[in-house]
C-alpha positions, 0 to 999 in steps of 0.5 A: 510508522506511517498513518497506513501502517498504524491503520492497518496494525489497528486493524491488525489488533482489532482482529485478534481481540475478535478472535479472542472474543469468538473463543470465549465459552460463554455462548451468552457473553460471546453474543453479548461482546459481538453485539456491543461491537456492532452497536459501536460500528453502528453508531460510527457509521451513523456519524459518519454518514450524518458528518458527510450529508452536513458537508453535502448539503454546504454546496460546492466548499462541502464537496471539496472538503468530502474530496479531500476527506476521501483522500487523507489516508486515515480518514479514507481506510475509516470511509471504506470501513463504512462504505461511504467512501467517496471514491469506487474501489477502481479510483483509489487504486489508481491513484494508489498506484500512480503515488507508487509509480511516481516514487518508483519513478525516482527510483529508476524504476517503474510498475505496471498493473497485469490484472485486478481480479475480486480486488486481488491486485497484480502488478509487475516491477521493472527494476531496470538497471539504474535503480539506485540500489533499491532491492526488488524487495524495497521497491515493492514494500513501497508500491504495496504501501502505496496501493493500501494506502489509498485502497486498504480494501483491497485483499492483496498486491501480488507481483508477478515475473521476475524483477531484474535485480537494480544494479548496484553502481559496484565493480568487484575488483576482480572483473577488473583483473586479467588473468595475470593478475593486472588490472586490465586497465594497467594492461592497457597503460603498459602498451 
């Protein structure tokens, strides 16, 4: 599991105990649960921000180290989370996107981006017919990991149209026979 994916399944967990928390009956102790959450967020935030003025203020190498924050996965989902990122919404998803592009490029494949609308993100994969065999499924399960990767808040990746389907490299033996039954190559031999 990638640091993304355990980020995200984090996320995932942290969600469902706060659901939990709104079903609690005690209107009390459900205000009293919110609020300590808040409070831990609050104190995060405050580090964080304190972490990067420090780094700030150290000149040139501090702001190489704030760009390289900015680009670790964990750490950027957590700079998001706080708004202290970096980097704008547009930056990292283009970066996420070229990191799923140049994957796909080994692929035989590639990805276009159609529109970004309220960060609803939606693309278009060209398969192409040398795609060594990666699924439709494969190769967006790789651009999508790749766009959250780097804008975890970005609320959805949407592929539109339709993919060709990669070609495999596999001939069934029948396209090979003719109707008699030969093989169309033995029919060429036999001449």
């Amino acid at each position: 599991m990638t640091e993304s994916e355990e980020f995200r399944e984090r996320i995932g967990r942290i969600d469902g105990l706060v659901q939990e928390i709104d079903r609690i009956a005690d209107p009390a102790v459900r205000a009293n649960a919110k609020e300590l959450m808040q409070c831990v967020m609050d104190l995060h935030r405050a580090g964080f921000e304190r972490t990067l003025e420090i780094l700030s203020n150290a000149g040139e190498p501090g702001a190489r180290l704030i760009q390289n924050l900015g680009k670790d996965d964990l750490i950027s989902s957590l700079l998001v989370l706080y708004d202290l990122h970096p980097e704008d919404f547009d930056t990292r998803l283009n970066r996420g996107i070229e990191k799923g592009r140049q994957r796909l490029t080994k692929r035989g494949a590639s990805v276009d981006v159609h529109a970004v609308d309220d960060r609803v993100v939606r693309l278009k994969i060209h398969a192409g017919g040398h795609s060594c065999g990666s699924t439709t499924q494969e190769l967006e399960s790789i651009v999508r990991e790749a766009v959250f990767a780097t804008a975890p808040d970005a609320f959805e990746v949407i592929f539109e149209g339709e993919q060709e389907q990669p070609a495999s490299g596999f001939v069934p033996l029948t396209s090979l026979q003719g109707s008699n039954g030969s093989t169309k190559a033995g029919s060429a031999l036999s001449r």
